[in-house]
KELO-338512 format. One line per 8 residues: number of its first residue (from 0); their letters; for each residue x, y, z of C-alpha. Coordinates in nm, 3 decimals. Layout:
# residues N
NUM	A	X/Y/Z; ... $
This chain:
# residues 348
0	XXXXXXXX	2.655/6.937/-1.778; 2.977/6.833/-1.959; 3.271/6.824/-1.716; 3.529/7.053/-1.730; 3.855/6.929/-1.929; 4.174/6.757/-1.724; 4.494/6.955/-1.804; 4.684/6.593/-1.847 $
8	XXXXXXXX	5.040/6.756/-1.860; 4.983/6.927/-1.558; 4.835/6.575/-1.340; 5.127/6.376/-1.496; 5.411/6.668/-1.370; 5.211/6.757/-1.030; 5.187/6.376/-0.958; 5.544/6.273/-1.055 $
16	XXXXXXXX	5.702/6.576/-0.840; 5.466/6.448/-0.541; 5.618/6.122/-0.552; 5.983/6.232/-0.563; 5.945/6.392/-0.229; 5.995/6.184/0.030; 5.693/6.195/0.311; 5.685/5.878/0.555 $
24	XXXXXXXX	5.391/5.848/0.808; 5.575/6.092/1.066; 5.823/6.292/0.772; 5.508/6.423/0.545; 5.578/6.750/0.637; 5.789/6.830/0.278; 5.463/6.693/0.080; 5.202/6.896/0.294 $
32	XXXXXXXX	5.431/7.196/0.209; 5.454/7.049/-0.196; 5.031/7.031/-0.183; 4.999/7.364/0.010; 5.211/7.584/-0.247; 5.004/7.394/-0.564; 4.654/7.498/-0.423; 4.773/7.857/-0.291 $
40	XXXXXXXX	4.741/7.953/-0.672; 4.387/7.870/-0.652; 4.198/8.205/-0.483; 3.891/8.035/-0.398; 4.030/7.834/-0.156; 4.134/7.958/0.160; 4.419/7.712/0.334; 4.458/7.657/0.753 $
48	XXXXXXXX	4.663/7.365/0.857; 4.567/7.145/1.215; 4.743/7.096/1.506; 4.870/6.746/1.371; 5.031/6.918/1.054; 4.749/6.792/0.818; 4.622/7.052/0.532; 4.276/7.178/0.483 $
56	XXXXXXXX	4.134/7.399/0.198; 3.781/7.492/0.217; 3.616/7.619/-0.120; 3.309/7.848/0.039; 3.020/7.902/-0.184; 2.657/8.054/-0.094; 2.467/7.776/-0.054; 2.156/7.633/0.161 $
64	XXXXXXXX	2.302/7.270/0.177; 2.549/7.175/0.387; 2.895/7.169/0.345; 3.109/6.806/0.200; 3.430/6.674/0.227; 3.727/6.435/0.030; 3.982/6.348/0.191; 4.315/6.189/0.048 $
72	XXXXXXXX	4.681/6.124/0.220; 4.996/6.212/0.152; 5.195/6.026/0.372; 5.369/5.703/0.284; 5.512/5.373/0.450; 5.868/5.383/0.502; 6.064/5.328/0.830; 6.298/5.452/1.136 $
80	XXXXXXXX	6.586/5.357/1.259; 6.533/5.065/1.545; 6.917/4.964/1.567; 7.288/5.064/1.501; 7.480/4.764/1.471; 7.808/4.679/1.569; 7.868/4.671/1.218; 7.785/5.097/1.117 $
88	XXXXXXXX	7.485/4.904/0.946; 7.096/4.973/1.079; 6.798/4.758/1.181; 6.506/4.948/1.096; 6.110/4.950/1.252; 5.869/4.949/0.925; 5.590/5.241/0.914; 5.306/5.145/0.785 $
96	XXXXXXXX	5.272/4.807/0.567; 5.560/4.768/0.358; 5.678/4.444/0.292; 5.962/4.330/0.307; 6.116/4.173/0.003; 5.950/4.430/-0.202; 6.222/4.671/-0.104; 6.547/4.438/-0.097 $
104	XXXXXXXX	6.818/4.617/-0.295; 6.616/4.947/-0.293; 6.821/5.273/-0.219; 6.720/5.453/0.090; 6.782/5.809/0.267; 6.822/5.876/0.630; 6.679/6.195/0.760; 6.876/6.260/1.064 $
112	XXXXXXXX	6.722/6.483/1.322; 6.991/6.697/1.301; 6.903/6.804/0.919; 7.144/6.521/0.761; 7.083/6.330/0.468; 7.251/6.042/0.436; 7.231/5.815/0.165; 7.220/5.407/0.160 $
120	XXXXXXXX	7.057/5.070/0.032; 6.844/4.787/0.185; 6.980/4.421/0.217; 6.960/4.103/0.412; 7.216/4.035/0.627; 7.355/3.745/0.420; 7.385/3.921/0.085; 7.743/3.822/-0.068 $
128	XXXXXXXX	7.734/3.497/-0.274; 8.000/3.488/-0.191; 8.049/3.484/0.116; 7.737/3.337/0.216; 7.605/3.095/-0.116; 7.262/2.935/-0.049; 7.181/3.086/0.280; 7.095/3.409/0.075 $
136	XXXXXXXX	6.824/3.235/-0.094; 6.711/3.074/0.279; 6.758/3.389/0.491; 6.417/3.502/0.598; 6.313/3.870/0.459; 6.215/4.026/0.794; 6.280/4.269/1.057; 6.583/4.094/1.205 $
144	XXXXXXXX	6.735/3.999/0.870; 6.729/4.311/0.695; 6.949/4.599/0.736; 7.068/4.953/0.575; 7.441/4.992/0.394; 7.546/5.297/0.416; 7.715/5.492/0.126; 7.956/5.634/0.408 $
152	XXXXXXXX	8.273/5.525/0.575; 8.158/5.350/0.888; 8.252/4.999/0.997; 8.116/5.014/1.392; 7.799/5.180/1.564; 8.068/5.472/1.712; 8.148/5.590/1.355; 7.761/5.572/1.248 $
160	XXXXXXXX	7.676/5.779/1.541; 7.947/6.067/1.431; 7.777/6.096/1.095; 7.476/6.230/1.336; 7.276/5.933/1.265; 7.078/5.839/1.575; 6.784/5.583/1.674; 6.448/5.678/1.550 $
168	XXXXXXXX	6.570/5.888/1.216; 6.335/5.891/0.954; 6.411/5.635/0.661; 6.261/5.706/0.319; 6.256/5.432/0.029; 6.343/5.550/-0.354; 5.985/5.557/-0.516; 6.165/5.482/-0.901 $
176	XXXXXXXX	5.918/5.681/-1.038; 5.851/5.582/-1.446; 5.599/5.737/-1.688; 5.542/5.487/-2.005; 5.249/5.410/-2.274; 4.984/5.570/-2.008; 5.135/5.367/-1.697; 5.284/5.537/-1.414 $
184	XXXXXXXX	5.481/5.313/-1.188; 5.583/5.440/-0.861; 5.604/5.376/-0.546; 5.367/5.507/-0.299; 5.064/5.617/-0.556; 4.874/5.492/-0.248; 4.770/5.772/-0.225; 4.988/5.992/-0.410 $
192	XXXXXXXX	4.773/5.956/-0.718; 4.495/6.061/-0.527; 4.617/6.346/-0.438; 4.709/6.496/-0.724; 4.365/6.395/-0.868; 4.199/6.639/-0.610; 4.443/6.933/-0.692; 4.360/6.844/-1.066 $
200	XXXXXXXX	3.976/6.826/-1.030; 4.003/7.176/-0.871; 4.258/7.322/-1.086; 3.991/7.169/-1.393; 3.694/7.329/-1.244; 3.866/7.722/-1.163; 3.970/7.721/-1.458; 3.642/7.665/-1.648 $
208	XXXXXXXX	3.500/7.942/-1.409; 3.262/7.665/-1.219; 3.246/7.649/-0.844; 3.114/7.320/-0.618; 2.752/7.316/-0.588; 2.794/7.347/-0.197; 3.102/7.489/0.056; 3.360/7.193/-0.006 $
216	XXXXXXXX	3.642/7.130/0.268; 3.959/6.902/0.136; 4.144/6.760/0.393; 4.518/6.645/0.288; 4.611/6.369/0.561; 4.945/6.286/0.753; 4.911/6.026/0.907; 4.707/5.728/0.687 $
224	XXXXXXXX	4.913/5.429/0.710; 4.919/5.373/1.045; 4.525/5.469/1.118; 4.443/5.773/1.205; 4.486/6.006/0.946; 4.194/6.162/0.917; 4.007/6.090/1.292; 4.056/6.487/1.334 $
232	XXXXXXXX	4.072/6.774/1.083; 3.715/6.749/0.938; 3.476/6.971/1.031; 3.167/6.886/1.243; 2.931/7.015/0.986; 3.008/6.829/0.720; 2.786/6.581/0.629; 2.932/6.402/0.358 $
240	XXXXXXXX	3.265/6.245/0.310; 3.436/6.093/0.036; 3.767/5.930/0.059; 3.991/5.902/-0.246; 4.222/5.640/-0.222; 4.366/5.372/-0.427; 4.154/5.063/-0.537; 4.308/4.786/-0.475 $
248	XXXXXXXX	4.423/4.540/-0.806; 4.454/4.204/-0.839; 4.338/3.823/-0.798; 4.028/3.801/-0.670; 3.950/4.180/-0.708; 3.667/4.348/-0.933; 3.872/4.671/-0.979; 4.131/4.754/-1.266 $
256	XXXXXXXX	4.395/4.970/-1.354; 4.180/5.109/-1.614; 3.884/5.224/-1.427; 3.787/5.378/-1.102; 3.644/5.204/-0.825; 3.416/5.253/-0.532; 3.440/5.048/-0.250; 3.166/4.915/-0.071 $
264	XXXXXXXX	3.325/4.742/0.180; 3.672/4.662/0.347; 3.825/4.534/0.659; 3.583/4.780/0.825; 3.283/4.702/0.722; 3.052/4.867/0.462; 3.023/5.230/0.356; 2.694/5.441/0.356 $
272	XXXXXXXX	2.472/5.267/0.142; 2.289/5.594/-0.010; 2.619/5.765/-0.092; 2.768/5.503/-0.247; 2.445/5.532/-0.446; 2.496/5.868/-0.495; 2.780/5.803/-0.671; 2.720/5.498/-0.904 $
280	XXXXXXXX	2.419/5.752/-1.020; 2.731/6.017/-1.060; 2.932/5.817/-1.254; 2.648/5.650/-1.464; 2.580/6.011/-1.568; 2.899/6.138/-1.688; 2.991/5.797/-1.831; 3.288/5.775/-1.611 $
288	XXXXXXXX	3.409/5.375/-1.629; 3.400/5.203/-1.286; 3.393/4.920/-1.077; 3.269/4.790/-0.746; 3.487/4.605/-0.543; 3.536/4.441/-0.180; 3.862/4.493/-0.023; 3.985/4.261/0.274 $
296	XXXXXXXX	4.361/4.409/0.366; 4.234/4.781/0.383; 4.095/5.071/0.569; 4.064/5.416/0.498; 4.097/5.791/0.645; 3.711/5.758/0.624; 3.705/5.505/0.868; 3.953/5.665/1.096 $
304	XXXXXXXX	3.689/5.930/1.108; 3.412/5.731/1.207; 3.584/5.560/1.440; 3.639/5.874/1.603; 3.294/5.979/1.629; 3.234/6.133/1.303; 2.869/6.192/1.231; 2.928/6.169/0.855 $
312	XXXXXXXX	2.780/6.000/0.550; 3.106/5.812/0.382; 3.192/5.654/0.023; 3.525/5.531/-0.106; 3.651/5.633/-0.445; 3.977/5.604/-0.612; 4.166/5.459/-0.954; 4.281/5.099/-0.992 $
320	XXXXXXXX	4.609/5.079/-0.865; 4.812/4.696/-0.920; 5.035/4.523/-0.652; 4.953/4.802/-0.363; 5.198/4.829/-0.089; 5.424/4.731/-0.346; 5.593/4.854/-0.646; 5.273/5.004/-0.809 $
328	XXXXXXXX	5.142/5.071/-1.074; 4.850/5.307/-1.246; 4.750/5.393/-1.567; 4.609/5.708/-1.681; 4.229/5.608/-1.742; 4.204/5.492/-1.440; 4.334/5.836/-1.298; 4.135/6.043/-1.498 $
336	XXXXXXXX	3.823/5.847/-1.453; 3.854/5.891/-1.053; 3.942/6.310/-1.149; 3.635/6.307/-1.319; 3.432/6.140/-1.030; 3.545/6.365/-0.802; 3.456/6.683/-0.991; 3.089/6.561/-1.100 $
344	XXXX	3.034/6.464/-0.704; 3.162/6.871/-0.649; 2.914/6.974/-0.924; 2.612/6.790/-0.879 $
């Protein structure tokens, strides 16, 4: 069976839109909305959200087998506001694992709870040359160094406050989203790009008038990168689920930006041996370029759910993705190889 053909123009818009809305760990509301609104158009799928704001779309087909499951994540690192210093300027409290001089420089918004959106950018506390010389080079990048300028007239905590900025506002980083020669470098592809290579694999496949060969439930996560994601929102009688989510690039690593990659085993241990099977035989079929790889800085929604008592078979899928948790980078065969994967695994 040939798989059905990837609108490209469509993955490349739907993905870059994704990663212009800003949707930290605790702020993904905007992107579940984004996701919800693309797969509405699909009429095989009906749409329920859970208590904890992720999104769910079940595809229901007459079948004797039981029902699967992918699950990807559309929430991001990012940060909230820990401090207002004496200064107007703010001390923030990372989400997730975002380092630190990865972002120097980078422009930020504040999402106050009041509905504000207030604009500014990231520095260490001994920025001017000026004023400071060489200590900028020796000032440590961390949590007590690094603060937020704001684009605002404020020069004390009172007159930061009266802008309605107030402790624990969410802070979103600028993805700089670029599209060039087949690369897309972003921000927060992890796990963007996954995302949009669900809604792509089932936009492909209704489309070309072909259904899953089983009832198929996609879960879109909230709450990924800080571990628990996915511990609730997939049903108990699934019994197969694949994660999508990025592979991770670089020294040491098997995977590549041009290829997809399933993971056999991360911080967490290893994933189920006969579905991981299951899919090098997938991919082996449908000549779909991949890698296997090891991971050691990672876990996965898929984990969350074990960890919470999920009686599931699990396997880890998802493109090559270079300097993760960073400023990152894809490239297109990588992406469609994982849409691919995903829709033979929903056909077989």
């Amino acid at each position: 069976m040939l798989l059905p053909t990837i609108d490209q123009e469509y993955f490349t818009d739907l993905l870059v839109k994704l990663l212009n809305i800003a949707s930290p760990t605790g702020f993904a509301e905007p992107a579940i909305a984004f996701v919800e609104k693309e797969l509405s158009q699909f009429k095989q799928l009906e749409l329920s959200r859970t208590r904890k704001g992720a999104l769910v779309a079940k595809w229901k087909v007459e079948s004797d087998l039981p029902p699967v499951a992918l699950t990807a994540h559309v929430d991001t690192l990012g940060a909230v506001v820990k401090e207002i210093k004496s200064s107007g300027r703010l001390k923030l409290s990372r989400i997730g694992g975002i380092q630190w001089p990865t972002v120097e420089t980078e422009g930020v918004w504040i999402f106050t709870s009041k509905g504000g959106k207030i604009r500014g950018s990231v520095l260490i506390d001994t920025a001017s040359g000026h004023v400071h010389g060489a200590a900028g080079n020796e000032t440590t990048r961390n949590d007590e160094h690094m603060e937020v300028r704001l684009d605002a007239r404020t020069t004390s905590e009172k007159e930061t406050r009266e802008l309605g900025i107030n402790i624990g506002d969410c802070v979103a980083f600028d993805p700089r989203v670029e599209v060039t020669n087949g690369f897309i470098r972003s921000r927060f592809l992890d796990d963007k790009a996954c995302v949009a290579n669900v809604v792509a694999a089932i936009k492909s496949m209704a489309e070309a008038g072909q259904g899953p060969a089983r009832s198929v439930y996609f879960h879109v996560s909230n709450y990924e990168e800080v571990g628990h994601g996915a511990a609730a929102g997939i049903p108990s009688d699934v019994a197969e689920l694949v994660t999508v989510d990025m592979a991770v690039v670089g020294n040491g690593q098997e995977s590549d930006e041009f290829s997809a990659t399933l993971c056999i085993k991360d911080s967490g241990g290893p994933y189920h041996f006969g579905l991981n099977n299951k899919m090098r035989a997938l991919a082996e079929k449908h000549n779909i370029p991949y890698k296997t790889d090891v991971y050691p800085f990672y876990g996965s929604d898929g984990e969350a759910f074990w960890r919470a008592g999920g009686d599931v078979a699990l396997a880890l899928i998802g493109p090559g993705i270079d300097a993760s948790h960073n400023y990152e980078r894809a490239h297109m065969d990588g992406l469609n190889a994982t849409t691919n994967w995903i829709m033979a695994y929903l056909l077989d």
